[in-house]
C-alpha positions in Angstrom: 198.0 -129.1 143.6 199.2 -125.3 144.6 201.7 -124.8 147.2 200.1 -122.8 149.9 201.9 -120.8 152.5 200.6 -120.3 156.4 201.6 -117.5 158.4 201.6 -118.6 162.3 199.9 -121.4 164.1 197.2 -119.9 165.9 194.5 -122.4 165.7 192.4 -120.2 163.1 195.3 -121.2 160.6 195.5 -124.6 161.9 192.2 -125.4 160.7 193.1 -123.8 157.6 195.9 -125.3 156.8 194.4 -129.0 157.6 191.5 -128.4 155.5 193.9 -126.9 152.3 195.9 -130.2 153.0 192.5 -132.3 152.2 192.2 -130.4 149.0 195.1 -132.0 148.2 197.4 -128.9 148.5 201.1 -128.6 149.7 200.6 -126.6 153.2 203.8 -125.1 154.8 202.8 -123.4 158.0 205.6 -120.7 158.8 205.5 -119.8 162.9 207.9 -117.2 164.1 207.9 -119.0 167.6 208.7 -122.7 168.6 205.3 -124.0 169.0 201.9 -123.9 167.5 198.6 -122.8 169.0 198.6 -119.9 169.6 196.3 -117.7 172.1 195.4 -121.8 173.7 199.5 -121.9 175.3 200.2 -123.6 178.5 203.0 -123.0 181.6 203.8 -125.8 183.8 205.8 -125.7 186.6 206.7 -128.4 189.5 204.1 -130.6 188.2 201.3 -127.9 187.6 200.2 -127.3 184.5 197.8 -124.6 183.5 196.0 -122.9 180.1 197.1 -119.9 179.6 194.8 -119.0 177.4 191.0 -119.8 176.8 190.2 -122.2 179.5 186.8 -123.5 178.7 185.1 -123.8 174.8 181.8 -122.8 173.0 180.0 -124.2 170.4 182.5 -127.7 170.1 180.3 -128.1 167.0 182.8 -126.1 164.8 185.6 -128.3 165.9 183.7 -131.1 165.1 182.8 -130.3 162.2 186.8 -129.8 161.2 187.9 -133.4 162.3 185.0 -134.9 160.6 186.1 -133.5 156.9 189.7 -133.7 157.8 189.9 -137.2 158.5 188.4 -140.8 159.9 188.6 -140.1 163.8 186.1 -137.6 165.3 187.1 -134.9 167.3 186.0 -137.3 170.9 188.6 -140.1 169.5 191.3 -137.2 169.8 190.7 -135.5 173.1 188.8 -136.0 176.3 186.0 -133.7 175.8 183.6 -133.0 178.7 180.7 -130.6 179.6 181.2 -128.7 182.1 178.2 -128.7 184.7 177.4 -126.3 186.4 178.3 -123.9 183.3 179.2 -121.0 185.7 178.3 -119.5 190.0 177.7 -116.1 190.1 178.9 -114.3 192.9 177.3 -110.7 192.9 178.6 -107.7 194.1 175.9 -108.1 197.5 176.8 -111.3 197.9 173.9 -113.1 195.8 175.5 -116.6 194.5 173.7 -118.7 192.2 174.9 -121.6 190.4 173.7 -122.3 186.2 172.9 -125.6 185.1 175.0 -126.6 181.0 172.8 -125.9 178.4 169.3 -125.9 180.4 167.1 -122.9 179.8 164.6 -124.6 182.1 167.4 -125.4 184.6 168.5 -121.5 184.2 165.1 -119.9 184.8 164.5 -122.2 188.0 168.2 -121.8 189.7 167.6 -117.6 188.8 163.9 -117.5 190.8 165.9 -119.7 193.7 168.2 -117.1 193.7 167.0 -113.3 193.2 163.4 -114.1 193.6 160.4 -115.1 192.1 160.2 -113.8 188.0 163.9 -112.9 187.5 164.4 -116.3 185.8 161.5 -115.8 183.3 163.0 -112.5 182.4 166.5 -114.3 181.8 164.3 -116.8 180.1 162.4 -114.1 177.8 165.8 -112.8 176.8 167.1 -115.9 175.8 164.1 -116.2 173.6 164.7 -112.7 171.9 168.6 -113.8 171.8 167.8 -116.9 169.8 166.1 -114.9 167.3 169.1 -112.4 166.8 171.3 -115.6 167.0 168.9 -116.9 163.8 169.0 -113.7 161.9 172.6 -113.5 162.0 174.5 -116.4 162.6 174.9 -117.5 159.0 176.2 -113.7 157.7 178.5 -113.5 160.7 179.7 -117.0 161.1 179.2 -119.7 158.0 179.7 -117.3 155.0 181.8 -115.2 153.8 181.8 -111.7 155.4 178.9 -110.3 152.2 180.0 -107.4 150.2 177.2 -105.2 150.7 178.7 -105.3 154.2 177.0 -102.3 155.0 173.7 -103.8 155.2 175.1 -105.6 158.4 176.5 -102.4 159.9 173.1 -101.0 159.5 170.8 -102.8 161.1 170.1 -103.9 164.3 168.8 -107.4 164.7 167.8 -107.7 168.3 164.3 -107.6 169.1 164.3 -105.1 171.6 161.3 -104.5 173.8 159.2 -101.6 173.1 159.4 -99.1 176.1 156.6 -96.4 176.4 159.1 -93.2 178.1 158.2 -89.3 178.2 155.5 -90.0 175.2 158.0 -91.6 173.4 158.6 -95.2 172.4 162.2 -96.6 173.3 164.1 -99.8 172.2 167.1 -101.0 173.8 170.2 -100.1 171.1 173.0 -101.5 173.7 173.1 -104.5 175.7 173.8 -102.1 178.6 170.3 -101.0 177.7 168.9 -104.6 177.4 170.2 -105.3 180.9 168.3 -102.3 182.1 165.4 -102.0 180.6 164.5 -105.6 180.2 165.9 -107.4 182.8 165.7 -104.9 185.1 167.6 -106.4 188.4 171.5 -105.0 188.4 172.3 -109.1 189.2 170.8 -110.1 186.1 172.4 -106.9 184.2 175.8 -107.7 185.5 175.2 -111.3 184.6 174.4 -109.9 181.0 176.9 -107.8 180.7 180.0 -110.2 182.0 179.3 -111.7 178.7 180.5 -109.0 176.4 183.3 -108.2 179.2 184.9 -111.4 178.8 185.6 -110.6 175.4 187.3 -107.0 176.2 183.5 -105.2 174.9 181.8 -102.2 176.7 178.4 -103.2 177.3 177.4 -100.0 177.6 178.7 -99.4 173.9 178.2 -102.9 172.2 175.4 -103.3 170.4 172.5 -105.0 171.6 172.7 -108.0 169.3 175.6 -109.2 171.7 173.2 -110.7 173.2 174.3 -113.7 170.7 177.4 -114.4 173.4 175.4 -115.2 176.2 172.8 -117.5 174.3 175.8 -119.5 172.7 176.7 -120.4 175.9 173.1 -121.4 177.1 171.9 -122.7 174.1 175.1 -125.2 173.1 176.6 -125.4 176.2 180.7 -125.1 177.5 183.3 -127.6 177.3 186.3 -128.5 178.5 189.2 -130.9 177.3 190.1 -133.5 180.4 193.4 -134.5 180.4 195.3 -131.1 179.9 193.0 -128.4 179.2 192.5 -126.7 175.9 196.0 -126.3 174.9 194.9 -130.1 174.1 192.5 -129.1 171.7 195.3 -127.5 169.9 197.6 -130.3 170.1 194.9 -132.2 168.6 194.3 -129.7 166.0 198.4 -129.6 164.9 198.2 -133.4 164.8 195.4 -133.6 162.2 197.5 -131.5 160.4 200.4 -134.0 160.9 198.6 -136.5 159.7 196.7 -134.6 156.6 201.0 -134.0 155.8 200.8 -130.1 156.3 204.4 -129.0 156.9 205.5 -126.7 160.1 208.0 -124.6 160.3 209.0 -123.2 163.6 211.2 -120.0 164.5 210.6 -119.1 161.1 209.6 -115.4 161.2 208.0 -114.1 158.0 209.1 -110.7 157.0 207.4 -109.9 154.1 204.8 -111.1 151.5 206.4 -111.7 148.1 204.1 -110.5 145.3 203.9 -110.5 141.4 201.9 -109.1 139.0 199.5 -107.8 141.4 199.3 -111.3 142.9 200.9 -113.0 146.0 203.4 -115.1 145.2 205.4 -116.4 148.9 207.1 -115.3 152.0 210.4 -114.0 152.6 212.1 -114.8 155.6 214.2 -113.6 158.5 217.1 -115.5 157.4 216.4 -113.6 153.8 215.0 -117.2 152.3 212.3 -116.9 150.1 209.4 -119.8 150.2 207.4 -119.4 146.3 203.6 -119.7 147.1 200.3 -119.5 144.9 198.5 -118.6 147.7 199.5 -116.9 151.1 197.0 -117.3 154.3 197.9 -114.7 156.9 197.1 -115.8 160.4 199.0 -112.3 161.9 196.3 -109.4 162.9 195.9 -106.2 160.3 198.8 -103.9 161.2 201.4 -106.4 161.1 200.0 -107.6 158.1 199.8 -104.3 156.7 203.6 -104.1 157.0 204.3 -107.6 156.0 203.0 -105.8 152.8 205.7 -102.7 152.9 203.3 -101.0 155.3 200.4 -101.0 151.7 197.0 -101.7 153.8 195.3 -104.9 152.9 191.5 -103.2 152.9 190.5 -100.8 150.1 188.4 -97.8 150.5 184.7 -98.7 151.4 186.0 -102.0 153.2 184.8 -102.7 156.8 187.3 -100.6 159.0 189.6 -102.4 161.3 188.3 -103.4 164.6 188.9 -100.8 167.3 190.9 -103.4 169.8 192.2 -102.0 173.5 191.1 -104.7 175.8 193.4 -107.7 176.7 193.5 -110.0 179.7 195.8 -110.2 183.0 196.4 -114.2 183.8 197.5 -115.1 187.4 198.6 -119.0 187.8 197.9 -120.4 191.4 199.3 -122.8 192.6 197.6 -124.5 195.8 198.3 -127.0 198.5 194.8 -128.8 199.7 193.2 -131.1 197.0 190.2 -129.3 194.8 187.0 -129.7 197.1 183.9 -132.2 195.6 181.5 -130.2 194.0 183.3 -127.1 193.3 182.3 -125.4 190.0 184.6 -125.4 187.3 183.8 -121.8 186.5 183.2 -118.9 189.2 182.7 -115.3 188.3 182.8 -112.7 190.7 181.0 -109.4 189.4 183.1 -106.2 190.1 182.2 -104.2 193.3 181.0 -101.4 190.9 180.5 -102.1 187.6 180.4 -98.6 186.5 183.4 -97.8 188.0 185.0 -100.9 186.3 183.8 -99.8 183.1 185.0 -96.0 183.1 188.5 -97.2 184.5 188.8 -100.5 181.6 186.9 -97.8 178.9 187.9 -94.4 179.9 190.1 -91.6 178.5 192.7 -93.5 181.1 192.4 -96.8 181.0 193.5 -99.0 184.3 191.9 -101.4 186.3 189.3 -101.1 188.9 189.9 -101.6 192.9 187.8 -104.8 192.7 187.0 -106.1 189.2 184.9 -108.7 187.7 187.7 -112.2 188.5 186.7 -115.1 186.1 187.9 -118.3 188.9 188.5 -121.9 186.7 188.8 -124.7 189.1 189.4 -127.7 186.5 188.7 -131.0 187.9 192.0 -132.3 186.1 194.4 -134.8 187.6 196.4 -134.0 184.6 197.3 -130.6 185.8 198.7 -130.8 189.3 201.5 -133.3 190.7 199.0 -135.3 192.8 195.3 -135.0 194.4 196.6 -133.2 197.3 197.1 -130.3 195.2 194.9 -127.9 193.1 195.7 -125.7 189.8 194.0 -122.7 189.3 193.6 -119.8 187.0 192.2 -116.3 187.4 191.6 -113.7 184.7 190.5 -110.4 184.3 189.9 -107.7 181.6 192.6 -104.8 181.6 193.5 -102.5 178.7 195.9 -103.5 175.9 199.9 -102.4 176.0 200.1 -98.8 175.6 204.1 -98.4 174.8 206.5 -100.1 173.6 208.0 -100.8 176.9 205.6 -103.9 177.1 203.8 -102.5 180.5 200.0 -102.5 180.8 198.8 -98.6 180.9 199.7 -97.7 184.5 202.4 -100.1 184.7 201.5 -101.9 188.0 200.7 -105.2 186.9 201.7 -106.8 190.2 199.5 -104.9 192.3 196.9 -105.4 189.9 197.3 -109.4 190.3 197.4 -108.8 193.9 193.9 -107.4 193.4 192.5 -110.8 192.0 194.1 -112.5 194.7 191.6 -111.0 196.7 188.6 -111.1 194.8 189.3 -114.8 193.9 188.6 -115.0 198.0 185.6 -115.0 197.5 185.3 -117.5 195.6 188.1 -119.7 197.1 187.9 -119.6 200.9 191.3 -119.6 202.5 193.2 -118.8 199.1 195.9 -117.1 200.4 196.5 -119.8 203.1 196.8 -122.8 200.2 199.3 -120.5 197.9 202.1 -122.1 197.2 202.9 -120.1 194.7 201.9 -117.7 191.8 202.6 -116.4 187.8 201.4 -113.7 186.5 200.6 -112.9 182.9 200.1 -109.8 181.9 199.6 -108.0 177.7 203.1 -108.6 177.1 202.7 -112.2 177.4 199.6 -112.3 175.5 201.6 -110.1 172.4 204.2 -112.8 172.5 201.8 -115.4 172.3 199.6 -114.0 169.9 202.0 -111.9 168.0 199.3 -108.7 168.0 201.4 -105.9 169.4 199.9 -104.9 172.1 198.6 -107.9 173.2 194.3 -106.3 172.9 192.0 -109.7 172.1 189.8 -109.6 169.1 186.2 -109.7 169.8 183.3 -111.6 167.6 181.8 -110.2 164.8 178.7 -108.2 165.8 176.2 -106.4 163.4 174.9 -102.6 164.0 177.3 -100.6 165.9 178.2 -98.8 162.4 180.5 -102.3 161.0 182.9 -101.1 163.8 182.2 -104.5 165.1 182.7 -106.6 162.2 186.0 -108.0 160.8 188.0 -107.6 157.4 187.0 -110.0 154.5 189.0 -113.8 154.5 189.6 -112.2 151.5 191.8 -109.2 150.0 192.6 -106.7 147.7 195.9 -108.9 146.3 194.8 -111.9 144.8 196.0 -115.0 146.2 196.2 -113.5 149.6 193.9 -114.3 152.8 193.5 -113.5 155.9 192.4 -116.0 158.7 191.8 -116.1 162.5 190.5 -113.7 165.4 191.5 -110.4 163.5 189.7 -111.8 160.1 186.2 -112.7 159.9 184.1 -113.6 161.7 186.4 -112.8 164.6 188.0 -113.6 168.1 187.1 -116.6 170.0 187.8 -120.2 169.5 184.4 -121.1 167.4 185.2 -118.3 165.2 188.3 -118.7 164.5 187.7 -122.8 163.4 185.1 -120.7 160.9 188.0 -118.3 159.3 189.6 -121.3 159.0 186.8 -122.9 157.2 186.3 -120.0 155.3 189.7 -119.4 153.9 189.9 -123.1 152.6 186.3 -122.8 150.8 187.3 -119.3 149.1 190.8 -121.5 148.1 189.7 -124.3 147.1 186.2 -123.2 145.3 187.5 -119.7 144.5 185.2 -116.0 145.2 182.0 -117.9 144.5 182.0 -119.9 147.9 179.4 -119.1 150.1 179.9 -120.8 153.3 178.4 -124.2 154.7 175.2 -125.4 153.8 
């Protein structure tokens, strides 16, 4: 039995640590603030409660999977887990709505046709098909195995199958998904449907590569979930539970300063208080840089490893809180596509980042009586995409956060008639909160592992240069977002327990 040492409780090290404590180690989990979890936080106010983080989930499978080999009770006996149906409305940018059907590429390609005419849904539906394929070729290299050494090979190649184009005597494929939107779907509603996809997780579209068409199939291929009874700040409660129960140890306002090593080796974490916790194995849950100088500011990666992610992108949050009960049949999820996307893209992309007049406003709607003080009332959360925290004065880049939440406001009209007439109140979260959350600086959100785009897409190895040391969660393979961080932590406890021969689930 070694003694294994956590940094944070994000949920990436969660399932780490739960996993480890299966294997029979001793798991002390060492979390600089006074709660676990994470990105998946919560605020709660006179009897409103709202996630601040990730509202709905992906692929459950992964968490699934976790509960099954961590214990007797699946992950249904622990939370309230529901499908969310529709899976999203589209409001477009001239007014076009349409409604998606959970997991239902025949439901999809029907409700697309109803909506922006006769053969847009087949093209959606062709996509998917060409998406599924990608998702085939790379789902095991980017999300059950260890990130391959020869990492290069998945930097190279691009494993889309784009459409052959026959332009000015030449042939073309689509190398971006901006490119996919245009030259294969070829309506700008189905483009900026497309593209909200890699928006969502802080990407350009017309920069990611065009194998991010994975993000959109995950969604129509598996489905989205939500937890009833709280949101997903559940799932994390859940998550720290299991690890309760599997007798992992948490420590809370205990800040790590600094990795101890020996001989080349880590050997524990000192403290803030100057205590120093022995350790045959460290997990780091914290992203690169702070890592970096948990380490006496020596970088993790080695020359000829994957380079670190480019990050930039994080979210602004505004809480509503609204008199009026939630209307029946209102869809849990409502996106409302910016005015002009281009124009969102060079203001979220450009050489000066800000935010667009009218952005792209994700709308959640939860049917939850857990999160509002009775049924005359209604709890809702709106998001958008802004650039990361540019100075240490914890500002977003133009400083102006409250106008910018004003803008949602309106946008989220749209989508909520009468808004501003049912606010009671509102909370705004901007980078800042999303740094102390998360503990990444500036508060940017890391995105999934992609392949192509040079391996400025992919993540850092689980493992390191020092032995004994890993890395786990968003900023580690295979990335950002809640599937994908239960995988790190999957990953971490396989390269533990079975050492630098593990190759991932079979």
């Amino acid at each position: 039995m070694a003694r294994i040492a956590v940094i944070g409780a994000g949920t990436g090290a969660m399932a780490a640590a739960a996993r480890l404590a299966v294997a029979g180690h001793r798991v002390v989990v060492y979390e600089r603030t006074g709660t676990y979890g994470g990105a998946l936080g919560r605020f709660e106010r006179d009897g409103f409660s709202f996630d601040t983080g990730p509202g709905l989930l992906p692929l459950p499978a992964v968490w699934r999977d976790l509960f099954v080999k961590t214990g007797k009770e699946p992950l249904e006996a622990c939370v309230d887990l529901v499908q969310v149906d529709p899976s999203s409305r589209h409001v477009f940018a001239d007014g076009t709505e349409v409604s998606l059907p959970n997991a239902s590429r025949a439901g999809v390609v029907a409700a697309l046709d109803a909506a922006l005419g006769a053969g847009a849904g087949q093209r959606w539906g062709d996509f998917l098909v060409r998406a599924r394929e990608t998702w085939d070729r790379t789902r095991r290299p980017l999300l059950e195995e260890p990130l391959w050494p020869n990492w290069r090979v998945l930097a190279e190649r691009e494993p889309y199958p784009a459409v052959p184009h026959r332009r000015l005597l030449r042939t073309r494929r689509a190398g971006t998904l901006a490119e996919v939107g245009a030259r294969e779907l070829r309506d700008p509603r189905l483009a900026a449907l497309l593209e909200s996809h890699a928006l969502a997780h802080g990407l350009d579209p017309r920069t990611a590569p065009a194998n991010a068409a994975v993000l959109p199939y995950m969604e129509y291929a598996f489905g989205v979930w939500y937890v009833r009874g709280g949101g997903l700040r559940e799932l994390a409660r859940a998550v720290y539970e299991r690890c309760l129960a599997r007798r992992v140890e948490f420590r809370f306002g205990a800040e790590v300063t600094g990795i101890v090593e020996k001989d080349g080796r880590a050997a524990g974490v000192e403290l803030a208080d100057g205590a120093v916790e022995e350790a045959e194995f460290v997990v780091s849950g914290v992203a690169p840089g702070v890592l970096d100088r948990l380490r006496g500011g020596s970088p993790v990666r080695g020359e000829g490893e994957v380079p670190p992610q480019r990050g930039g992108a994080s979210r602004l949050t505004v809480l509503l809180a609204l008199r009026g009960a939630r209307p029946r049949g209102t869809a849990h999820r409502t996106v409302v596509h910016a005015a002009d996307r281009e124009t969102e893209l060079d203001r979220l992309f450009g050489a000066a980042p800000g935010m667009a007049a009218r952005p792209t406003v994700t709308v959640l709607r939860p049917d939850d009586p857990a999160l509002v003080p009775d049924a005359d009332h209604e709890a809702v959360v709106l998001s958008a995409v802004v650039p990361a925290l540019t100075s240490a004065s914890g500002q977003p880049t133009d400083g102006v956060s409250a106008p910018w939440a004003g803008q949602l406001i309106d946008v989220a009209e749209r989508a909520v008639p009468c808004l501003r007439d049912r606010l009671l109140w509102h909370e705004v979260r901007t980078p800042a909160e999303v740094a102390a959350d998360t503990g990444v600086p500036d508060g940017a959100i890391p995105a999934p592992a992609l392949a192509g785009a040079d391996g400025l897409l992919l993540h850092a190895a689980n493992s390191t240069r020092t032995e004994g040391l890993f890395t786990v969660g968003g900023w580690s393979h295979p990335g950002g977002g809640l599937p994908h961080a239960g995988m790190s932590g999957a990953l971490v406890a396989g390269l533990v327990v079975e050492g630098p021969e593990f190759r991932g689930s079979q």
